[in-house]
GUDREN-770919 format. One record per residue (C-alpha): chain; y negated, z, x negated; residue number from 1. Coordinates in Angstrom, 2 decimals, always signed. Layout:
N
R   ch        py        pz        px     i
R    A         Y         Z         X   NUM
...
***
This chain:
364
R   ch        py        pz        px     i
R    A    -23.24   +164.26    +27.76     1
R    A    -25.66   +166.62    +29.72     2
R    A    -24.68   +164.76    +33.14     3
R    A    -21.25   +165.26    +32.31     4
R    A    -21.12   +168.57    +31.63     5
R    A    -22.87   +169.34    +35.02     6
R    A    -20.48   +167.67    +36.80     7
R    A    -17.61   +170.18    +35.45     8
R    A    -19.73   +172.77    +35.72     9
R    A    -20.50   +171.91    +39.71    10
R    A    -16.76   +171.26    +39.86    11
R    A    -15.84   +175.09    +38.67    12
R    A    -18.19   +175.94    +41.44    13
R    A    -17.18   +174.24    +43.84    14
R    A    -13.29   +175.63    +42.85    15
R    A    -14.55   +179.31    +42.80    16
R    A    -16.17   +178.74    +45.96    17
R    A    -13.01   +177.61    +47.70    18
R    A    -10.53   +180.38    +45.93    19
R    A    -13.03   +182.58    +47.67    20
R    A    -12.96   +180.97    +50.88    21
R    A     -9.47   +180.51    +51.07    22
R    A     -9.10   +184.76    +50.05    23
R    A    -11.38   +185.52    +52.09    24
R    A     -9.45   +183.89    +55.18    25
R    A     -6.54   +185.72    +53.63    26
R    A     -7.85   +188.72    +53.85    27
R    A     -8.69   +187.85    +57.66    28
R    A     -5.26   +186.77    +58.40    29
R    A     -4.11   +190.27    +56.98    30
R    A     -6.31   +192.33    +59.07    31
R    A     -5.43   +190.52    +62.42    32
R    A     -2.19   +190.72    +61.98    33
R    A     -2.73   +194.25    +61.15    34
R    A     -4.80   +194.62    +64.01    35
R    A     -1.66   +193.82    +65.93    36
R    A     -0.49   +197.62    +65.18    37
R    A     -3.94   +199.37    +65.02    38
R    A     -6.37   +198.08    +67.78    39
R    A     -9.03   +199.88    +66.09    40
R    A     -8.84   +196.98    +63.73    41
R    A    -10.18   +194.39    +66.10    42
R    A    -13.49   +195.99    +65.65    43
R    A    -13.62   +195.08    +62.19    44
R    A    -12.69   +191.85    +63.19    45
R    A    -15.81   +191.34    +65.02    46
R    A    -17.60   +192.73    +62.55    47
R    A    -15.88   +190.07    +60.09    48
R    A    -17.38   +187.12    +62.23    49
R    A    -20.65   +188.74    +63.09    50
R    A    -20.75   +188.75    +58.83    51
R    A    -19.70   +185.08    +58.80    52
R    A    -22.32   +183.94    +61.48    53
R    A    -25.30   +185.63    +59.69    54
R    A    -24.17   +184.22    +55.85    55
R    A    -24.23   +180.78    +57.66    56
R    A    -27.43   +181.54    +59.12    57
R    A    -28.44   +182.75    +55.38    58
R    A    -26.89   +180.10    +53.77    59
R    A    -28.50   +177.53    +55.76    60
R    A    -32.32   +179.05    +54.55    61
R    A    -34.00   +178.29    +51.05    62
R    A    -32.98   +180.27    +47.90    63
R    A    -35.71   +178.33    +46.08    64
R    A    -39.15   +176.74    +46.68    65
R    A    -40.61   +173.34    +46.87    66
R    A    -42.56   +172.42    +44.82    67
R    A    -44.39   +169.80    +46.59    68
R    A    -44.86   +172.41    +49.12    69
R    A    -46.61   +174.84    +47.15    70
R    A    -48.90   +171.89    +45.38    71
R    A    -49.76   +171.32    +49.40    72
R    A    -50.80   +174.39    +49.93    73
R    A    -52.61   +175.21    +46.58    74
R    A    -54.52   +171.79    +47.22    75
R    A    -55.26   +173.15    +51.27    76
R    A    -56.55   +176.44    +49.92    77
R    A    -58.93   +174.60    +47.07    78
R    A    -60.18   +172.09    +49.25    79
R    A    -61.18   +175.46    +51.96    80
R    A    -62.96   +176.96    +49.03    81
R    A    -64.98   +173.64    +48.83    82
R    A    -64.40   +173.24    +45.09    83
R    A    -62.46   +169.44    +45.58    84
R    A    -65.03   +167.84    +47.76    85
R    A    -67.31   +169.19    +44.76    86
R    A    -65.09   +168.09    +41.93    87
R    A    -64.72   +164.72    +43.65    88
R    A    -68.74   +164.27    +44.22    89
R    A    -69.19   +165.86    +40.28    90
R    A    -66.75   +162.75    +39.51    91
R    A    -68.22   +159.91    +41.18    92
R    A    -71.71   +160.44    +39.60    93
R    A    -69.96   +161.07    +36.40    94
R    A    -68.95   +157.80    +36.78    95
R    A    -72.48   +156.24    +38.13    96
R    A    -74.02   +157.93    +34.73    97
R    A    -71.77   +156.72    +32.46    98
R    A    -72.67   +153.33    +32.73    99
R    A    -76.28   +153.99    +32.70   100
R    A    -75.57   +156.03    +30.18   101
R    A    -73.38   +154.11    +27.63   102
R    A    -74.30   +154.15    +24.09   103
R    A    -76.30   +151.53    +22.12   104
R    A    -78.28   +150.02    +19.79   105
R    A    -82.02   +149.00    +20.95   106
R    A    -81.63   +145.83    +19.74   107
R    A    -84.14   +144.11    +22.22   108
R    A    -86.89   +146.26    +20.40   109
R    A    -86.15   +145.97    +17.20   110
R    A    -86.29   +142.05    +17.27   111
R    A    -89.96   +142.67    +19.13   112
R    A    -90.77   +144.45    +16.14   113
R    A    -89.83   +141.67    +13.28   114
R    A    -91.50   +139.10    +15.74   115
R    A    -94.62   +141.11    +15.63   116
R    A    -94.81   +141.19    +12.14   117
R    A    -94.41   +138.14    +11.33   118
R    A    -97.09   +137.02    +13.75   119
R    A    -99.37   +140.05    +12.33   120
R    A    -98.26   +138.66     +8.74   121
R    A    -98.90   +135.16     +9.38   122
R    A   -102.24   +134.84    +11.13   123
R    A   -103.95   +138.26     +9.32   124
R    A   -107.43   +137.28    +10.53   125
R    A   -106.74   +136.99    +14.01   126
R    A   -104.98   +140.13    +14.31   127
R    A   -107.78   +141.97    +11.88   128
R    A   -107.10   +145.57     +9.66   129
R    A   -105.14   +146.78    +13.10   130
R    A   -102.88   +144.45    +13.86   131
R    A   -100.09   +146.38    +11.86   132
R    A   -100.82   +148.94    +15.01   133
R    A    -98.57   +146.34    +17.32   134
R    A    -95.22   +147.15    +15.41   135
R    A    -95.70   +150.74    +13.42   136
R    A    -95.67   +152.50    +16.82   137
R    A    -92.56   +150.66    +17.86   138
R    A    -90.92   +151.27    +14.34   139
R    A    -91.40   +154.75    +14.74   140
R    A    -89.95   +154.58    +18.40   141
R    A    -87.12   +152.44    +16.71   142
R    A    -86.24   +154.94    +13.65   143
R    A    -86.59   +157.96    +15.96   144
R    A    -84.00   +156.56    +19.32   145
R    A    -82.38   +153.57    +17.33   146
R    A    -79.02   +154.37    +19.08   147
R    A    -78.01   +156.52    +21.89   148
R    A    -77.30   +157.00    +25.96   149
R    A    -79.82   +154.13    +26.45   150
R    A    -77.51   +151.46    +28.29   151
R    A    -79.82   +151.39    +31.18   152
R    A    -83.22   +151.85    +29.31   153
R    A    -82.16   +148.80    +27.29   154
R    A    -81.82   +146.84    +30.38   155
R    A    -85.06   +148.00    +31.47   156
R    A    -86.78   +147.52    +27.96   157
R    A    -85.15   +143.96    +27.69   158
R    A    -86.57   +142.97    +31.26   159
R    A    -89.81   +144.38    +29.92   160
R    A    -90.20   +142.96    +26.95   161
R    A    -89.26   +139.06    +28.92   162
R    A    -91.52   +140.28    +31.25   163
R    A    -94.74   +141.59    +29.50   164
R    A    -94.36   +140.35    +25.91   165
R    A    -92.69   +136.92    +25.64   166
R    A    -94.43   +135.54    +28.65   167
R    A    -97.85   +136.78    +28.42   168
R    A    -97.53   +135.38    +24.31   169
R    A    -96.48   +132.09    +25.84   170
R    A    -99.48   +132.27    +28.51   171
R    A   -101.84   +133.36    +25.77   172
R    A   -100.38   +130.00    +23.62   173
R    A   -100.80   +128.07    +26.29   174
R    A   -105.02   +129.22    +26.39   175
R    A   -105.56   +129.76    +22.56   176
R    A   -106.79   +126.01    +21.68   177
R    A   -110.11   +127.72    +20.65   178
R    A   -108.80   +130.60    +19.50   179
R    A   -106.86   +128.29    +16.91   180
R    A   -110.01   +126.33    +15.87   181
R    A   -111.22   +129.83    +14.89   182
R    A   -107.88   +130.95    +12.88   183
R    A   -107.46   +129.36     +8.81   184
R    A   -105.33   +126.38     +9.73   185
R    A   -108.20   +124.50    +11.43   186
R    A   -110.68   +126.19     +9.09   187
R    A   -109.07   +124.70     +6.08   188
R    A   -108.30   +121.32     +7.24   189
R    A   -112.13   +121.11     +8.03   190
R    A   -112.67   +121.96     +4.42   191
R    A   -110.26   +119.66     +3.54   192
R    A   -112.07   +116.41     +5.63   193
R    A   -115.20   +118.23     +3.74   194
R    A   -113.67   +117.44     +0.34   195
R    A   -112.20   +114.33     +0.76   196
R    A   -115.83   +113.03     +2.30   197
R    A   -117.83   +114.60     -0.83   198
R    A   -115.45   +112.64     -2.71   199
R    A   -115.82   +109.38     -1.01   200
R    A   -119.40   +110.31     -1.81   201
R    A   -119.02   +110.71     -5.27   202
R    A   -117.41   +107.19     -5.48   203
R    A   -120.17   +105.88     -3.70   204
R    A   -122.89   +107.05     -5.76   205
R    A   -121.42   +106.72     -9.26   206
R    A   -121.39   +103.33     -9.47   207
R    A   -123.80   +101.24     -6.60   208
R    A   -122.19    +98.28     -7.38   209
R    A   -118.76    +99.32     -6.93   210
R    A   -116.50    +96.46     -5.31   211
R    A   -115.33    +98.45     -2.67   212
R    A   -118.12   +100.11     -1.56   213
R    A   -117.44    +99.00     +2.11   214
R    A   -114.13   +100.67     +2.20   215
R    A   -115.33   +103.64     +0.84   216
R    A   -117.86   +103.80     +3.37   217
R    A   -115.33   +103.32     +6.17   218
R    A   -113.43   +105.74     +5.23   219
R    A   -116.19   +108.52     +4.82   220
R    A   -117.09   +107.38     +8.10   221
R    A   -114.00   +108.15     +9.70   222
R    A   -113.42   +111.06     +7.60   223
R    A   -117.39   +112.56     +8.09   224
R    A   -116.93   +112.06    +12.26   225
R    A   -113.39   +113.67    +12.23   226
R    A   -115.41   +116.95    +10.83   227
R    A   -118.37   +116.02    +13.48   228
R    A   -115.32   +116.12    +15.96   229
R    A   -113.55   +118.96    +15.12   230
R    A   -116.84   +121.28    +14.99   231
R    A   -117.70   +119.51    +17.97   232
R    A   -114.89   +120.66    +19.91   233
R    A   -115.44   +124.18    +18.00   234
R    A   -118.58   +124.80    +19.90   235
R    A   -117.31   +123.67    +23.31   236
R    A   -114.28   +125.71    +23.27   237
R    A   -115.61   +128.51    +21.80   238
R    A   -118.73   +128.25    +24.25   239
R    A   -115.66   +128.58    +27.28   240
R    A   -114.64   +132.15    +27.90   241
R    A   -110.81   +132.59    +27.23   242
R    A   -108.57   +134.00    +29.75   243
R    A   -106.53   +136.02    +27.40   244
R    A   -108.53   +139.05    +27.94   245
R    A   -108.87   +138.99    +31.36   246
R    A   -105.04   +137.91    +31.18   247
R    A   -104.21   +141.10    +29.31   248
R    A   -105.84   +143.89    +31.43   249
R    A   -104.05   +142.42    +34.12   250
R    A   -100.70   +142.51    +32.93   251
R    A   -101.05   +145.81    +31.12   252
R    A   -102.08   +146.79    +34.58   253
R    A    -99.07   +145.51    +36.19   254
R    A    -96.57   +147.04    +32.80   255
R    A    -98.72   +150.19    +33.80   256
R    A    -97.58   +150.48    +37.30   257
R    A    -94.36   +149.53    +36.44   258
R    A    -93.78   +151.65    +33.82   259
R    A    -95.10   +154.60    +35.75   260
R    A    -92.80   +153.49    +38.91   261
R    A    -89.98   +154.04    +36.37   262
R    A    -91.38   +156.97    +34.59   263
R    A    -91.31   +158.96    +37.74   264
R    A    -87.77   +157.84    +38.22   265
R    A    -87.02   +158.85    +35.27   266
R    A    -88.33   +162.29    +35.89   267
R    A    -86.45   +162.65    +39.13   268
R    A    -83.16   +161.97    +37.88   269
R    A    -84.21   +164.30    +34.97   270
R    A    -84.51   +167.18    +37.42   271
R    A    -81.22   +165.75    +39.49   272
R    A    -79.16   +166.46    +36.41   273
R    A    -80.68   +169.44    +36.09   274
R    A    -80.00   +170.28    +39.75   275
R    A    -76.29   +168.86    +38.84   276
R    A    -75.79   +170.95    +35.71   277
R    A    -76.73   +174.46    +37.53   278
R    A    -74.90   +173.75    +40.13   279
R    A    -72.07   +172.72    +37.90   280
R    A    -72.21   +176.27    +36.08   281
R    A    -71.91   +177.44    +39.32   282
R    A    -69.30   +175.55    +40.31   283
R    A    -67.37   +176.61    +37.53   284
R    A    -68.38   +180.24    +37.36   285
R    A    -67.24   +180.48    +40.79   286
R    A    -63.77   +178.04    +39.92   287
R    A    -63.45   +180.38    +36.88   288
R    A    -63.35   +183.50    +39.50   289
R    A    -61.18   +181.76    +41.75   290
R    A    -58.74   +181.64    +39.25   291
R    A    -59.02   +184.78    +37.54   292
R    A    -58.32   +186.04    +41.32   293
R    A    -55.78   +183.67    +42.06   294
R    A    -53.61   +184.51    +39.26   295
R    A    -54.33   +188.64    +39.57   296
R    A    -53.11   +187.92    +43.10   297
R    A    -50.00   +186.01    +42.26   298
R    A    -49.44   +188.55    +39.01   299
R    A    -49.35   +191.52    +42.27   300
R    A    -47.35   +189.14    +44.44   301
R    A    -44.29   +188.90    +41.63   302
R    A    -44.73   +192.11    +40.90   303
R    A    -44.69   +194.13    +44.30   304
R    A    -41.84   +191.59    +45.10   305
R    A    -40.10   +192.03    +42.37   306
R    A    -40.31   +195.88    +42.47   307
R    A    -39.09   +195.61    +46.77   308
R    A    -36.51   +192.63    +45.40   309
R    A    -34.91   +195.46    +42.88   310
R    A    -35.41   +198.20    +45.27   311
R    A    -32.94   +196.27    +47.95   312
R    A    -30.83   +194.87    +45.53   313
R    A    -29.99   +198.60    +45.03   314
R    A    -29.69   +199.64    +48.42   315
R    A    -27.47   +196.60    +49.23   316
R    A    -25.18   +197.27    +46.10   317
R    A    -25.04   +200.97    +47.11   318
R    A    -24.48   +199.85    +50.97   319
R    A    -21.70   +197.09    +49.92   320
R    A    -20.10   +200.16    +48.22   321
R    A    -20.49   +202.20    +51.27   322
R    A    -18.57   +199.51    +53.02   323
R    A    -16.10   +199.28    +50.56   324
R    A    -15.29   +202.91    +50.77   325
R    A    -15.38   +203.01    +54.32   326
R    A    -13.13   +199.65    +54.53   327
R    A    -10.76   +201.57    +52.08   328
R    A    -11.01   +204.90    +54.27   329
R    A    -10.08   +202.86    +57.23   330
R    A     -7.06   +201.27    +56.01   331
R    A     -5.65   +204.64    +54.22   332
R    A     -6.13   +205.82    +57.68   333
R    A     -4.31   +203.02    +58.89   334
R    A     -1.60   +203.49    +56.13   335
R    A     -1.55   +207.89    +57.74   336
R    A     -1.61   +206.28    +61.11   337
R    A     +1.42   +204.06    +60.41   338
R    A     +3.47   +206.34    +58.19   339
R    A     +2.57   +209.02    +60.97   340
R    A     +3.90   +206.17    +63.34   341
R    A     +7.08   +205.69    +61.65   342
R    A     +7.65   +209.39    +60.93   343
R    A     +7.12   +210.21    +64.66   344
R    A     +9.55   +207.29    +65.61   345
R    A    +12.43   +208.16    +62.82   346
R    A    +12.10   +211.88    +64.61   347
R    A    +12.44   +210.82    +68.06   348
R    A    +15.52   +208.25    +66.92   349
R    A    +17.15   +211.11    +65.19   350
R    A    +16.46   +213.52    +68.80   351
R    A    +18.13   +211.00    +70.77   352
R    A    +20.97   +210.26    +68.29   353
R    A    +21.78   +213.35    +67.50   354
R    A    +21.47   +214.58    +71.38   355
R    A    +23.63   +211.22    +72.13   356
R    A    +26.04   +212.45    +69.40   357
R    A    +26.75   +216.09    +70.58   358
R    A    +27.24   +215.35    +74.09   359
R    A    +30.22   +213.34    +73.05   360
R    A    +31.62   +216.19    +70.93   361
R    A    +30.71   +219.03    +73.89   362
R    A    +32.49   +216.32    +76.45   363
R    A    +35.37   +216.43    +74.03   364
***
């Protein structure tokens, strides 16, 4: 696989790197032992190891870059521009609106409005021509905002509605005895004792001798003082004042305050996320420039060091070459020097063996 095919192709490094090692201290060996007949040689020597210590020292420093490193410092040089403390604040109310902010249904409202009329359905003459006023309004709100960011307004609406609708109906319940004397239950079962008792009179007084005249009479009796009781208790109730009104202004007093409490809130965080949302077009006018200057800057960077990378690539190739020659000059001169040597030598052998040679012959 992939892996595998790495691993040869670290291995053929790793082989080319040690041929060249192993010529390179080849080529040392050579030139000290050549050094042994040209002196001049040692100086190259030097220059050999002075080469060797700086590659180490070359070797030894990175060819590449980290990138951890540069994440570091590209995170060092946002966070001195200010832009993640911002990004991080920008986040955390993101998060804190969210929630208020969820999307839903306003359920709570909507089941206020089928109570409503029903009740305005069901008892018609105690809520009069108007009492379709208590639900159109809050239809309208309905059909207009019947879902959207509302999670936290639903909260609010539901605590409102417990608060200012379900318990001031149960309070008004609780003080509408007289009220319900007044509505068409009580009126028609009063009309209905009213019946039954001109009945019991019509018995009566169709036949006078009628067996069970007594009975009869009981029973209108009862039936005539349940009508004297229930008017009666009419006119006492009705003659008390009812709380309800009384019980109304002060709620819708309290729902008032309340509700204008929140309203102002409301209004505040209205011009916080209007605040928020400038400063967030700023914020990312000002990242956008960043950026655009970051990457013209790093665009020059690669460029200018690419241009200076190319330029010394040149003047090292044309330097190594300058070496080379020079390295060749030197040993040519070395190969003059030595064939120089050896002439010079085979000239002075042949002086003193030829010199040797006719002194015997001139002895002779």
């Amino acid at each position: 696989g992939e892996d595998g095919e790495q691993q040869t192709d670290d291995a053929r490094s790793e082989d080319g790197r040690s041929e060249q090692i192993n010529t390179a201290g080849s080529i040392l060996v050579s030139v000290r032992n050549l050094s042994e007949h040209h002196p001049q040689l040692e100086k190259l020597l030097d220059g050999f190891e002075a080469c060797e210590e700086v590659a180490t020292q070359l070797l030894a420093r990175p060819y590449s870059v980290s990138e951890v490193d540069v994440q570091r410092e590209v995170d060092r040089s946002i966070r001195s521009q200010g832009f993640a403390t911002d990004a991080d604040h920008a986040r955390q109310e993101l998060v804190s609106e969210r929630s208020r902010m969820a999307a839903c249904h306003l359920d709570a409202p909507r089941e206020l409005s089928r109570n409503l009329r029903s009740q305005v359905d069901d008892n018609a003459e105690f809520f009069g021509e108007r009492g379709s006023l208590l639900h159109t309004g809050l239809d309208e709100v309905i059909d207009e905002f019947d879902k959207g960011p509302f999670q936290e307004e639903s909260i609010v609406i539901n605590g409102a509605i417990r608060e200012y609708v379900v318990t001031v109906f149960d309070e008004i319940q609780k003080d509408s005895t007289n009220h319900c004397l007044l509505m068409d239950g009580r009126k028609q079962e009063i009309k209905d004792l009213l019946d039954k008792v001109r009945c019991r009179s019509s018995e009566l007084g169709s036949e006078p001798l009628n067996p069970d005249r007594l009975p009869l009479e009981d029973r209108r009796t009862i039936l005539v003082n349940k009508v004297w009781s229930l008017h009666e208790e009419r006119t006492r109730l009705v003659a008390v004042p009812s709380r309800v009104p009384d019980l109304l202004h002060a709620r819708l007093g309290q729902f008032k305050e309340v509700n204008d409490t929140h309203v102002r809130e409301l209004r505040d965080r209205q011009s916080l996320h209007r605040r928020e949302a400038l400063s967030c077009q700023s914020s990312c006018t000002q990242q956008e420039q960043y950026l655009q200057r970051k990457l013209r800057e790093c665009h020059s960077l690669v460029e200018a060091s690419g241009s200076r990378e190319r330029s010394m690539e040149t003047e090292l190739e044309r330097t190594i070459s300058e070496v080379c020659d020079k390295l060749r000059t030197a040993l040519q001169l070395a190969e003059k020097i030595r064939i120089e040597r050896v002439g010079a030598e085979s000239s002075m052998m042949e002086r003193d063996a030829t010199q040797a040679s006719m002194q015997g012959h001139i002895r002779m």
